[in-house]
SEFIZA-361536 format. One record per residue: x, y, z of N, C-alpha, C, CB in turn. Coordinates in steps of 0.02 Angstrom, whole numbers, padded with zeros to 5 digits, always signed. Last residue first. Glycine has a CB too. Example, Ala and Ser with C-alpha at 12.3 -4.5 7.8 and 13.67 -1.06 7.14 Angstrom:
+00642-00112+00354+00684-00053+00357+00645+00002+00394+00704-00030+00286+00660-00284+00390+00615-00225+00390+00660-00165+00390+00565-00224+00452
# end
This chain:
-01570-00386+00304-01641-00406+00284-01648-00311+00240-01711-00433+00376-01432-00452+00349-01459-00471+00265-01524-00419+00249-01492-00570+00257-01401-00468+00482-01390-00400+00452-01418-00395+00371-01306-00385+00457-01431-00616+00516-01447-00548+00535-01457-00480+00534-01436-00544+00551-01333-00670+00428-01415-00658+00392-01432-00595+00435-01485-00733+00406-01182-00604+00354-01238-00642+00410-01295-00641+00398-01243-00620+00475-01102-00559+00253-01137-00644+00278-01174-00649+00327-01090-00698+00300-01098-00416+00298-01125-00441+00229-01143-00508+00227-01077-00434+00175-01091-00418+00460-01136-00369+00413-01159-00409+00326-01078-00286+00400-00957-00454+00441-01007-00491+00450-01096-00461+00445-00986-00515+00515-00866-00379+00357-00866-00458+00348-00944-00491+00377-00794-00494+00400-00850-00265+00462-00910-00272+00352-00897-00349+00347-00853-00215+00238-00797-00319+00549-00884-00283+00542-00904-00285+00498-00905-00219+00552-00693-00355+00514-00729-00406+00530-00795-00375+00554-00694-00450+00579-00633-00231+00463-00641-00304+00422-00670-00340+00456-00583-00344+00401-00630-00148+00575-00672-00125+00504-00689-00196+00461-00617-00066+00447-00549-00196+00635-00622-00184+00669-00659-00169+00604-00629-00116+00731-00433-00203+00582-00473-00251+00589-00532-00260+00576-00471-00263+00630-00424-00047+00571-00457-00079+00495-00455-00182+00539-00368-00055+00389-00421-00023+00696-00483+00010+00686-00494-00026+00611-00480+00101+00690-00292-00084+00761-00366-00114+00790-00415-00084+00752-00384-00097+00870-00202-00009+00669-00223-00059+00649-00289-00119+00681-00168-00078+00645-00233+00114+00725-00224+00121+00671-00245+00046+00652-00159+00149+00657-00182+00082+00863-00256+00101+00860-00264+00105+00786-00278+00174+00900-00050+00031+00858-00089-00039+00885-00173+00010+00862-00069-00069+01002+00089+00059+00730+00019+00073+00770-00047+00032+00803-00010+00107+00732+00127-00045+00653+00171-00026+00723+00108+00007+00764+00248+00039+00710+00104-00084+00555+00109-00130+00584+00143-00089+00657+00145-00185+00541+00046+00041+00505-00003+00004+00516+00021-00032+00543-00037-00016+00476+00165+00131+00478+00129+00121+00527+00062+00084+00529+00125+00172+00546+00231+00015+00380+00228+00012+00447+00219+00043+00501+00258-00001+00456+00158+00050+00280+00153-00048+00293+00168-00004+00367+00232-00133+00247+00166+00168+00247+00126+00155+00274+00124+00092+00299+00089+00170+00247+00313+00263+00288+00299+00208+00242+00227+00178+00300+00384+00144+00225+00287+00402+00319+00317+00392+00216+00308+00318+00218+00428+00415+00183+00242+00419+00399+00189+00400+00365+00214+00369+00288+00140+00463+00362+00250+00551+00545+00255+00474+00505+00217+00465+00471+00251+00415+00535+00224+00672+00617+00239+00667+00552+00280+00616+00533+00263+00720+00532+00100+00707+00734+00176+00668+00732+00212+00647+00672+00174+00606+00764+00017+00783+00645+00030+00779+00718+00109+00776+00723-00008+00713+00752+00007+00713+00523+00010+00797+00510+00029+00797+00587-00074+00849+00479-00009+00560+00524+00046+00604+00449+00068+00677+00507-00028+00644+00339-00073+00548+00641+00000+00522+00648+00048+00556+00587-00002+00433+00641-00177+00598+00603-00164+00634+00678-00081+00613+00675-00219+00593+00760-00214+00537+00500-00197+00597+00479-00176+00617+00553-00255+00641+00437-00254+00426+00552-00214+00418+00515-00184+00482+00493-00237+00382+00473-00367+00435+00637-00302+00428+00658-00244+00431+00605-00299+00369+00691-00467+00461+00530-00423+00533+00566-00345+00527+00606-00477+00565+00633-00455+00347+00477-00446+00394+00448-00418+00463+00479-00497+00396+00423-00525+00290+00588-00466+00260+00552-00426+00340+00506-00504+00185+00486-00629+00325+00606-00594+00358+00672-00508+00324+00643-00637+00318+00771-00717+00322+00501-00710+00391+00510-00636+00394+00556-00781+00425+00550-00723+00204+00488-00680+00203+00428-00655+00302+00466-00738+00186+00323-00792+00193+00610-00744+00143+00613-00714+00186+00562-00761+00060+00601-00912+00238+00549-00872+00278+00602-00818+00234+00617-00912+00300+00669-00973+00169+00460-00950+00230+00452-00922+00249+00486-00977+00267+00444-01023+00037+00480-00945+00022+00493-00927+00118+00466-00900-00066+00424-01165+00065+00473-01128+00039+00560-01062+00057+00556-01126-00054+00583-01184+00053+00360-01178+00131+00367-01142+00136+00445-01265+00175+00361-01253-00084+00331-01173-00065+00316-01148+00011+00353-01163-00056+00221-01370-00080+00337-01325-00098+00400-01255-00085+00383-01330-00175+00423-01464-00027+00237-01410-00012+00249-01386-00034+00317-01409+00048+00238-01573-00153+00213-01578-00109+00254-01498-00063+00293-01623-00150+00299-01480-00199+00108-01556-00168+00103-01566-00116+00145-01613-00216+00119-01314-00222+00103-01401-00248+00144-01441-00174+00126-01398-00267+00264-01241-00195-00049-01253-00173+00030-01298-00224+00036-01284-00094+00052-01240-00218-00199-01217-00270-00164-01222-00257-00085-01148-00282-00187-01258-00082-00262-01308-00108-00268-01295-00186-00199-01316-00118-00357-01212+00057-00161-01195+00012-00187-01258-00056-00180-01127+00007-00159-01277+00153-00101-01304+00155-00132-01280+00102-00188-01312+00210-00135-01237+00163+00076-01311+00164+00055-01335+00173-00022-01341+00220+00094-01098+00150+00049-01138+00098+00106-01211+00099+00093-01129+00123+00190-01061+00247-00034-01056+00186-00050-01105+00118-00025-00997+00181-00034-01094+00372+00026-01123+00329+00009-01128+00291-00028-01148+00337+00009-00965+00340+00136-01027+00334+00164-01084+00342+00104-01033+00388+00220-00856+00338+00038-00865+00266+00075-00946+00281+00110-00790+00249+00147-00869+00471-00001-00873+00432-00045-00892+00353-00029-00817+00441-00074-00855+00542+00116-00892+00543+00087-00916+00481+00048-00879+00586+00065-00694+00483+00151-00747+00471+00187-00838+00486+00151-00726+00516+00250-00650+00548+00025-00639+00496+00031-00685+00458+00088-00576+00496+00037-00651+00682+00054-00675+00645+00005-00705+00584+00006-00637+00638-00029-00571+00697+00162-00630+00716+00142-00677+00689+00114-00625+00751+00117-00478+00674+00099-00481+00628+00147-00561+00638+00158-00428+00641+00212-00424+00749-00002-00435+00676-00016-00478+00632+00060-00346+00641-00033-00412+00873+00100-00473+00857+00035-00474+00795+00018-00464+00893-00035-00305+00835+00136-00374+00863+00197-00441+00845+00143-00372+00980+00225-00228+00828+00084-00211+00764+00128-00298+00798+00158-00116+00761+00195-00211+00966+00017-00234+00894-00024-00244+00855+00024-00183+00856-00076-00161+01043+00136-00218+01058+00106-00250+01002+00060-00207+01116+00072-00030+00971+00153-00108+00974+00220-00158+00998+00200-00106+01020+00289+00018+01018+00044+00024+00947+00055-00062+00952+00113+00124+00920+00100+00028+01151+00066-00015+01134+00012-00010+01041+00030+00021+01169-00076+00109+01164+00180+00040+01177+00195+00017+01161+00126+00021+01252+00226+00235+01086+00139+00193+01058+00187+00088+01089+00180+00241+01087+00268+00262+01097-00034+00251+01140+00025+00224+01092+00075+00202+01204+00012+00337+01016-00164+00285+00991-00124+00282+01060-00047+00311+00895-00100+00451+01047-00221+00381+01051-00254+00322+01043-00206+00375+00996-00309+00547+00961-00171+00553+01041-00146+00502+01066-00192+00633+01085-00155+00522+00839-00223+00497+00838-00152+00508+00933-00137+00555+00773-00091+00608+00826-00329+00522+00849-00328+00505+00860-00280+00470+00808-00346+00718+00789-00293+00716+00846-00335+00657+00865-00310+00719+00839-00412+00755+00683-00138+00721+00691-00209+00701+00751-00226+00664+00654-00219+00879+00719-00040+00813+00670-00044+00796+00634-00114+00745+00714-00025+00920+00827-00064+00966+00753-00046+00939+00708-00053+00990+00737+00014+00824+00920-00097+00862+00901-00147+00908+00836-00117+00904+00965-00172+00753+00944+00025+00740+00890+00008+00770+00857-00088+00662+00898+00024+00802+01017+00149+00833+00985+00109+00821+00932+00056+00862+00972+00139+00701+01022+00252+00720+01089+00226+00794+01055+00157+00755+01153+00314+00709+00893+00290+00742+00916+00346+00748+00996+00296+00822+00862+00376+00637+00771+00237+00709+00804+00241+00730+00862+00248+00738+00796+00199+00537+00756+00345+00611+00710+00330+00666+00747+00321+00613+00665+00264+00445+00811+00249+00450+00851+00338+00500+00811+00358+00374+00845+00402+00417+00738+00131+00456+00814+00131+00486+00831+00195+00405+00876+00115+00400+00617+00177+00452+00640+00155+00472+00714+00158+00451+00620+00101+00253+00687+00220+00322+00620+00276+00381+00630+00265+00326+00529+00259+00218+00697+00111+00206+00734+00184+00269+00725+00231+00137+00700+00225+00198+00579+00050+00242+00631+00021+00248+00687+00087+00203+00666-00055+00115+00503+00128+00204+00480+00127+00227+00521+00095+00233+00412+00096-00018+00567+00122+00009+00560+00190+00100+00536+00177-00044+00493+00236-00026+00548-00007-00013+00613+00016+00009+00616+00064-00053+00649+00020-00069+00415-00013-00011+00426-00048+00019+00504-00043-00028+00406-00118-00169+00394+00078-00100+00376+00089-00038+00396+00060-00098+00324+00081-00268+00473-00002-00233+00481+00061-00172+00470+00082-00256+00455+00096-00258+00393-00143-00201+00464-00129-00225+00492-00069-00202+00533-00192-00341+00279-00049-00244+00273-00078-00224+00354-00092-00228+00217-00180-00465+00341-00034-00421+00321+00028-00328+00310-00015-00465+00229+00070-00477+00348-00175-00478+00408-00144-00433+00405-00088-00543+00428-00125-00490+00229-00256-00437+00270-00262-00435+00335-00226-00430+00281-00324-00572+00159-00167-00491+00165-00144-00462+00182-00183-00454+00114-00124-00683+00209-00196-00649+00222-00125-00605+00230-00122-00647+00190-00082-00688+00186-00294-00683+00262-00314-00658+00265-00222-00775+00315-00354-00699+00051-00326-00634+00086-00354-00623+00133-00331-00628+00101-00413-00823+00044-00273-00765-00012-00227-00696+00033-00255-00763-00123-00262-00930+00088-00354-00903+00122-00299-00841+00106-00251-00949+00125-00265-00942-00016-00452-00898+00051-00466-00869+00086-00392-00952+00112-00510-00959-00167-00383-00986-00093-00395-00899-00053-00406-01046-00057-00307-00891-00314-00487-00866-00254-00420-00905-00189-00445-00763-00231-00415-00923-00455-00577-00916-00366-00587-00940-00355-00525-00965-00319-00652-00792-00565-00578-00859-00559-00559-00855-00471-00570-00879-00596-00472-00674-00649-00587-00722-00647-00646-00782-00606-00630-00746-00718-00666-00578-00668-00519-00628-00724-00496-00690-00679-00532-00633-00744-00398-00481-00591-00554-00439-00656-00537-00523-00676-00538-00374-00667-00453-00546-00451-00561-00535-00483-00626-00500-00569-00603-00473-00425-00677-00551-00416-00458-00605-00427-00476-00607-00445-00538-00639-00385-00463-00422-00389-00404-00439-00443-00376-00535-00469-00405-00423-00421-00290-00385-00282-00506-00369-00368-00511-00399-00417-00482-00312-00386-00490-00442-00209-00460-00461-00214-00511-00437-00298-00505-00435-00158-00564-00359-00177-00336-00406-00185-00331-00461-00221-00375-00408-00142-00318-00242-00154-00408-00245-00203-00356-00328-00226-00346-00211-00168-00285-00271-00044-00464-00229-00080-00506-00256-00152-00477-00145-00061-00500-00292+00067-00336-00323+00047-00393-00305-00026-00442-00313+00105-00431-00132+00043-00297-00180+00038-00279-00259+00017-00318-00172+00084-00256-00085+00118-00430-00041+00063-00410-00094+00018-00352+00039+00099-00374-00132+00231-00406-00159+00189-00460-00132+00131-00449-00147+00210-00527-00083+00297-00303-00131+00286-00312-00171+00225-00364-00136+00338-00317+00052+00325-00379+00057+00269-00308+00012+00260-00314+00072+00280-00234-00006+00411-00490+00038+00374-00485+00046+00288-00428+00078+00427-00475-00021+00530-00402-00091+00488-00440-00054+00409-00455-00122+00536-00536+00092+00561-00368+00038+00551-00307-00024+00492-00328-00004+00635-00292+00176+00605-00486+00171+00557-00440+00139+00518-00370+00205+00563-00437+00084+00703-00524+00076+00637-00551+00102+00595-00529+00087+00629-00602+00140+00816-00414+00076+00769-00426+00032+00716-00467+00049+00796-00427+00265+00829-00506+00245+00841-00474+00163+00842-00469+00277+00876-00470+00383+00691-00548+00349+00726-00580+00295+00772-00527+00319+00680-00631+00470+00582-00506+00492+00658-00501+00440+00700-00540+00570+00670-00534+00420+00472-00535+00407+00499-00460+00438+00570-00453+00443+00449-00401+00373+00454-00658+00335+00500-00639+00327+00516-00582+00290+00494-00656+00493+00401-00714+00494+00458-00737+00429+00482-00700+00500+00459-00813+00560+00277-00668+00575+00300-00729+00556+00396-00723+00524+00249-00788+00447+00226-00585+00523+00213-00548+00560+00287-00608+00569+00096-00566+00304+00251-00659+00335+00291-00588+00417+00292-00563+00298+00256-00525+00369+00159-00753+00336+00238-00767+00362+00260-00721+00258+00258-00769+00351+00047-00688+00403+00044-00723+00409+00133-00723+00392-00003-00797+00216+00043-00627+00268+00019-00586+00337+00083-00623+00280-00085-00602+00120+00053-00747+00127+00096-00693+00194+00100-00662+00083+00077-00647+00175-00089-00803+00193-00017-00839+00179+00032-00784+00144+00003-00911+00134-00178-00696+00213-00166-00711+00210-00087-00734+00250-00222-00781-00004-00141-00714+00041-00145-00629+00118-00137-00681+00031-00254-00561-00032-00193-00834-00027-00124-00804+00006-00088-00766-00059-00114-00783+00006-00338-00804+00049-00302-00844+00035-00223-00854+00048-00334-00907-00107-00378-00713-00026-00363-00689+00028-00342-00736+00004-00425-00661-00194-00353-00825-00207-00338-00753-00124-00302-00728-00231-00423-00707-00172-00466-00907-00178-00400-00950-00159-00337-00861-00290-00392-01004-00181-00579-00819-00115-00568-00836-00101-00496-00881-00093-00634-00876-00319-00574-00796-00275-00537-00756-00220-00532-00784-00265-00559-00696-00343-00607-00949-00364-00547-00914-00349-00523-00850-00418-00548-00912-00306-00735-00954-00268-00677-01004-00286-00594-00983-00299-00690-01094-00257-00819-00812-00312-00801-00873-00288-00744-00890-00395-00793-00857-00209-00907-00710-00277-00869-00708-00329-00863-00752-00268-00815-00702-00090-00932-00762-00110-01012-00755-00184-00970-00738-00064-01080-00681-00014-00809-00778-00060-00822-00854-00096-00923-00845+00024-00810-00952+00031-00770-00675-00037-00774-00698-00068-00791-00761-00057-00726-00689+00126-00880-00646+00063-00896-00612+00004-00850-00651+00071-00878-00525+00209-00806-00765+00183-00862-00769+00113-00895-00700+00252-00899-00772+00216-00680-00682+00176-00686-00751+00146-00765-00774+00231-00660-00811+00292-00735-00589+00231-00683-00585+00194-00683-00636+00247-00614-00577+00410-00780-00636+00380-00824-00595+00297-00782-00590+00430-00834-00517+00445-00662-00710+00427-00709-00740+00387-00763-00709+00475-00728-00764+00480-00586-00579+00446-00561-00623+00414-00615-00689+00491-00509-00643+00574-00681-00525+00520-00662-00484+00472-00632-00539+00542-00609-00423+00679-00653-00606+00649-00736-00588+00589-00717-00563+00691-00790-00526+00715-00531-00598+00684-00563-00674+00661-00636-00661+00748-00568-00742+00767-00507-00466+00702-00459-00504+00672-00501-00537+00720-00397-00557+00876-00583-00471+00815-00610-00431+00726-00560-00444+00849-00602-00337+00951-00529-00549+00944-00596-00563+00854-00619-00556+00999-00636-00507+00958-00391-00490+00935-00396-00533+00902-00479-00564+00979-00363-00562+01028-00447-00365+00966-00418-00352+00923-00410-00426+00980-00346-00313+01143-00470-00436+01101-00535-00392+01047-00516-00377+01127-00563-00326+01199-00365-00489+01182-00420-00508+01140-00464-00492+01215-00439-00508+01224-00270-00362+01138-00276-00400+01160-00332-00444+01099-00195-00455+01228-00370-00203+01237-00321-00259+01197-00318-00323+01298-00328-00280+01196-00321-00041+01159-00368-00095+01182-00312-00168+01051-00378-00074+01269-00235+00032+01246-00302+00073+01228-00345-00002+01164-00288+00139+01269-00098+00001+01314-00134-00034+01314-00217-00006+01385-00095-00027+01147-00007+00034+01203-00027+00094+01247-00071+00050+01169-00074+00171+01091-00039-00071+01126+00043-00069+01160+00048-00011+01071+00110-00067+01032-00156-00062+01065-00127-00127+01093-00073-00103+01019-00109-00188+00991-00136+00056+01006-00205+00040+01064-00176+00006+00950-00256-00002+00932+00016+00165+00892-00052+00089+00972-00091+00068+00843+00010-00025+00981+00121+00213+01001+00031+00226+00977-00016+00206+00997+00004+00280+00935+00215+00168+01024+00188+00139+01039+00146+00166+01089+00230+00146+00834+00237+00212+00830+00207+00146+00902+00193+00100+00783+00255+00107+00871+00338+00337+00825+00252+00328+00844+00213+00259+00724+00263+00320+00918+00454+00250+00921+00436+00320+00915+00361+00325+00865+00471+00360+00964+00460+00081+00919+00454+00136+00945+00435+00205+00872+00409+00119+01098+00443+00020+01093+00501+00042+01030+00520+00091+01097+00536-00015+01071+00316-00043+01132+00311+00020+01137+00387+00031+01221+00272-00006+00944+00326-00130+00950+00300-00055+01009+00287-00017+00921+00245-00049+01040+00400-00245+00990+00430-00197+00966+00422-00141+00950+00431-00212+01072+00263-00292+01134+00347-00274+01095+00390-00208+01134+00427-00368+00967+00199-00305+01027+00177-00261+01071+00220-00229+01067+00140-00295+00882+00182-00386+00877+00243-00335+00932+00232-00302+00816+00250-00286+00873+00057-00462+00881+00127-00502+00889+00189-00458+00817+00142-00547+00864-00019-00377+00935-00052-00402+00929+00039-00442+00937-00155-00469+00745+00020-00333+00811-00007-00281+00884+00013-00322+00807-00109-00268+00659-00035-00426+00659+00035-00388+00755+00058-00369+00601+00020-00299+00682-00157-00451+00698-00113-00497+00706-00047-00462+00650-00113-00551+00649-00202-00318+00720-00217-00347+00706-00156-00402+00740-00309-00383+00517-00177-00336+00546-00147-00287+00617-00141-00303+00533-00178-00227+00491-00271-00434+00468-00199-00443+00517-00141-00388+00379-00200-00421+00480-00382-00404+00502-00376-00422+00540-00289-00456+00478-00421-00434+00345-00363-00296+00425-00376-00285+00493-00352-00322+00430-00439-00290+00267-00372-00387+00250-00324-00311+00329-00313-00311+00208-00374-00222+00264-00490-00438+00284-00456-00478+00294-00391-00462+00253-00463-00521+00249-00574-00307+00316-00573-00354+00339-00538-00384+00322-00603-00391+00113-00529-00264+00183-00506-00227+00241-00538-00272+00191-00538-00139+00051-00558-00380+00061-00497-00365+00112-00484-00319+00008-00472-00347+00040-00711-00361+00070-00684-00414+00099-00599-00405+00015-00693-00471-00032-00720-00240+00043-00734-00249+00083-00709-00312+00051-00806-00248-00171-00664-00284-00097-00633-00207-00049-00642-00246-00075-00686-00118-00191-00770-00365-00164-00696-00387-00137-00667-00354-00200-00652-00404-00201-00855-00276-00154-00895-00319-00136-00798-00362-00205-00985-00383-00297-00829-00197-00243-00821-00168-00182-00845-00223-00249-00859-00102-00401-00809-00305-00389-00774-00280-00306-00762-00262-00430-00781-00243-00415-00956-00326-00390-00924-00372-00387-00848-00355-00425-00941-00428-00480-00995-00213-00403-01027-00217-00364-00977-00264-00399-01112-00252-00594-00933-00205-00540-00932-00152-00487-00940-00173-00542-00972-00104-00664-01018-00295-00650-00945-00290-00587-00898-00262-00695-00929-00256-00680-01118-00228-00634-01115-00298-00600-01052-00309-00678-01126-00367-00764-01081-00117-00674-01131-00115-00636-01098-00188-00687-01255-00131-00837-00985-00052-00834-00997-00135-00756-01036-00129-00836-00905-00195-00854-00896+00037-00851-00955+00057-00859-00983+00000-00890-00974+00105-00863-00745-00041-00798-00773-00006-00795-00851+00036-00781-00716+00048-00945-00672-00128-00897-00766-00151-00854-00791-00102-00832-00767-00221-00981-00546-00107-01005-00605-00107-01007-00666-00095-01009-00609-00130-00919-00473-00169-00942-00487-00237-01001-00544-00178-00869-00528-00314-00833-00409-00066-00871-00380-00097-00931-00399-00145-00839-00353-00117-00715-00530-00078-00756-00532-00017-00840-00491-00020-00704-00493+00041-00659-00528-00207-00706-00583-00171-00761-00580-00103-00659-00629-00150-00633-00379-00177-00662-00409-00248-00701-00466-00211-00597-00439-00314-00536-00421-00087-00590-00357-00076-00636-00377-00132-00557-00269-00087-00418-00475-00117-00474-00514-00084-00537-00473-00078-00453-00537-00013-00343-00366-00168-00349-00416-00200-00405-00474-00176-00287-00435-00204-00266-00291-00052-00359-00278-00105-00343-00332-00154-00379-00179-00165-00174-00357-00010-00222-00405+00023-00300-00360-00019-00214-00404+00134-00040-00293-00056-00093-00341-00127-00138-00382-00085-00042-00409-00192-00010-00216+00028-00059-00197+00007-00080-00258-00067-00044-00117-00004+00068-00328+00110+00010-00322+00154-00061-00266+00074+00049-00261+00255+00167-00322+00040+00115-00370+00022+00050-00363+00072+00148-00445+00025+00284-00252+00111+00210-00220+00066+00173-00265+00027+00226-00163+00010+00351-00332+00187+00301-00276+00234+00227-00253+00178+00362-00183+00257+00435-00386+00097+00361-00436+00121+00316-00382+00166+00384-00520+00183+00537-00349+00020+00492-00306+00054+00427-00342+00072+00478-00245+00012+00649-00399-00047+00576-00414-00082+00529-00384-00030+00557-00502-00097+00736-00353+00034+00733-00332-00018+00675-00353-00043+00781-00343-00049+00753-00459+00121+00731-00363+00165+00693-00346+00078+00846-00276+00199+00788-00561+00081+00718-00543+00098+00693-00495+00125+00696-00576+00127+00919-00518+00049+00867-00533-00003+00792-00533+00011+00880-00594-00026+00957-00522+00185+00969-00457+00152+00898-00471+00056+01092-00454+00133+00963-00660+00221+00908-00602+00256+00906-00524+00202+00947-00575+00354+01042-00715+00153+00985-00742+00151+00929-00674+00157+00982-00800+00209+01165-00618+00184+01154-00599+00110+01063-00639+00101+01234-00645+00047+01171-00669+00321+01148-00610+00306+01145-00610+00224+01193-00554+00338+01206-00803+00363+01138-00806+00333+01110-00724+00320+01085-00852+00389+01313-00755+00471+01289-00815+00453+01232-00804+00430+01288-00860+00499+01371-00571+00445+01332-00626+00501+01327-00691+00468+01249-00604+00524+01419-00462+00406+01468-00502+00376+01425-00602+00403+01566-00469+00422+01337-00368+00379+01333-00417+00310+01373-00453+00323+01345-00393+00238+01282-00268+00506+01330-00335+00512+01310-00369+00457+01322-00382+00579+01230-00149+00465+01285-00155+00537+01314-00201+00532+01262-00160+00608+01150-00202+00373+01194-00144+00344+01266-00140+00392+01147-00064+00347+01058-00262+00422+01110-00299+00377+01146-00260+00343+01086-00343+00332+00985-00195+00506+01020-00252+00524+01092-00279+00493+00973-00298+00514+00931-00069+00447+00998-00052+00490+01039-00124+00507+00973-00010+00571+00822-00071+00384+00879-00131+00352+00939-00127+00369+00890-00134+00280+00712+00000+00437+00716-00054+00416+00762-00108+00399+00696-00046+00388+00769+00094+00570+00758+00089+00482+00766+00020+00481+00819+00132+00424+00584+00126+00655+00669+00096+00644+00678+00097+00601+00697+00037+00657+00501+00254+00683+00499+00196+00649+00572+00176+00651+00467+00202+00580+00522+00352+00852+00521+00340+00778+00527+00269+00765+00578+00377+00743+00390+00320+00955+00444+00316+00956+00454+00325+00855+00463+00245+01005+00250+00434+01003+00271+00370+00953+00352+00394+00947+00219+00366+00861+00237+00468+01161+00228+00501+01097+00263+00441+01061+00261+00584+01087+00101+00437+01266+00144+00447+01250+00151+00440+01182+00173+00424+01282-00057+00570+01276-00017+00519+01263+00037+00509+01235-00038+00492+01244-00103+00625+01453-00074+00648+01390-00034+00576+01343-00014+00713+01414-00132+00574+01566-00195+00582+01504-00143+00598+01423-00262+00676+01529-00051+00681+01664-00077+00640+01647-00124+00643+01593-00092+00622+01690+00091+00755+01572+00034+00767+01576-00008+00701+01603+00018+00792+01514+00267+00761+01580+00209+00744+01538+00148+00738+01582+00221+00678+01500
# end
């Protein structure tokens, strides 16, 4: 290897190789339940603070509280969702590489109990939100029907399941501007529904180049998907999608005046490309929680991104 040249990303681990090698351990069926509620992807019900933070409100206590009181609701019902996934793909994830050591399809957590814990969680979800208000609880009952749709019938559908994940995103976003009542520029949606079918192109990408010229073991649809038409959408959303964030910065009514926002364009630019250097380069991505938690430049650049637009919008310095 090359000096300068960089080293190359180890593959992602599978996630649930733990409790697949040893269910027989002290406190594995504990651990196996919490593989299963997937706490990796609560990282995406954090657009749920985007609303507050966007609107303004974010040293707003009350505000705050009822925010994080929708987090919580969303990762239950986030959750609960996954089990359904789980408990309905089961045949299918003991023919994946990684995804035959999810809980349920390694035989660690059976679905009775995984189902049990679906419907507690899913009620526990509804009930925090309906302590909100009838209008998120309208919110997270989208989220389900999306949810439900996609598990059911629109991940085998070809490119409605892209829009699909996307909206699931979207969904999130909406909510978090429906938990604390306030109207979010239009432009806050159109980002992230653009940046999400990034992502959501970047994990069909992932998958297809997975399985291996086989992606009937996988999933039906996935032999729908060509790599080079995949790199052709993953190029245009992304496209897009940077467009769309730059002029957001100079025409969303809630910016500074004197666009200071337009600072964090190249932050979202060098996020973005990394992100496509790791789908189309080194072809990771089917699950995004973790390359964000594994990639140290992927995830220094949306810090860097959150605590530049964080302060850009409260500070006075940047106000005028």
């Amino acid at each position: 290897m090359t000096r300068g040249e960089e080293q190359p990303l180890q593959p992602l681990p599978p996630a649930y190789a733990p409790a697949a090698e040893a269910p027989a351990r002290a406190g594995a069926p504990i651990r196996a339940i919490v593989r299963e509620l997937r706490p990796k992807q609560w990282i995406k019900n954090g657009l749920l603070f985007f609303g507050i933070v966007y609107a303004l409100e974010l040293f707003n206590v009350p505000l705050l509280a009822r925010a994080a009181t929708g987090f919580v609701a969303f990762c239950c019902i986030s959750s609960a969702g996954y089990i359904l996934n789980d408990l309905r793909d089961a045949e299918l994830d003991r023919k994946h590489p990684t995804k035959r050591y999810r809980p349920i399809a390694a035989g660690v957590l059976s679905p009775g109990l995984a189902f049990a814990i679906g419907a507690v969680l899913l009620a526990g979800g509804f009930a925090i939100a309906a302590t909100i208000g009838t209008g998120f609880s309208l919110v997270c009952l989208a989220y389900v029907a999306i949810t439900v749709s996609y598990s059911l019938w629109l991940k085998h559908v070809v490119l409605l399941d892209i829009f699909a994940i996307a909206a699931g995103f979207v969904i999130r976003a909406i909510a978090g501007a429906t938990v604390i009542d306030v109207p979010i520029s239009p432009w806050l949606y159109l980002c992230t529904l653009l940046g999400s079918l990034v992502i959501a192109l970047g994990k069909r990408r992932s998958e297809v180049n997975d399985a291996g010229g086989s992606p009937l073991s996988a999933r039906p649809a996935l032999e729908q998907y060509p790599l080079a038409f995949l790199d052709l959408l993953v190029v245009m959303a992304a496209t897009a999608s940077v467009m769309a964030y730059s002029l957001y910065t100079f025409f969303a009514e809630n910016m500074p005046r004197n666009h200071a926002m337009m600072l964090t364009i190249p932050v979202v630019l060098y996020g973005v490309f990394r992100y496509l250097y790791l789908v189309q380069v080194r072809g990771i991505g089917e699950s995004p929680e973790e390359v964000l938690l594994t990639d140290r430049s992927l995830a220094g650049a949306v810090a860097i991104f959150l605590l530049f637009s964080a302060a850009i919008l409260y500070l006075p310095l940047f106000s005028g």
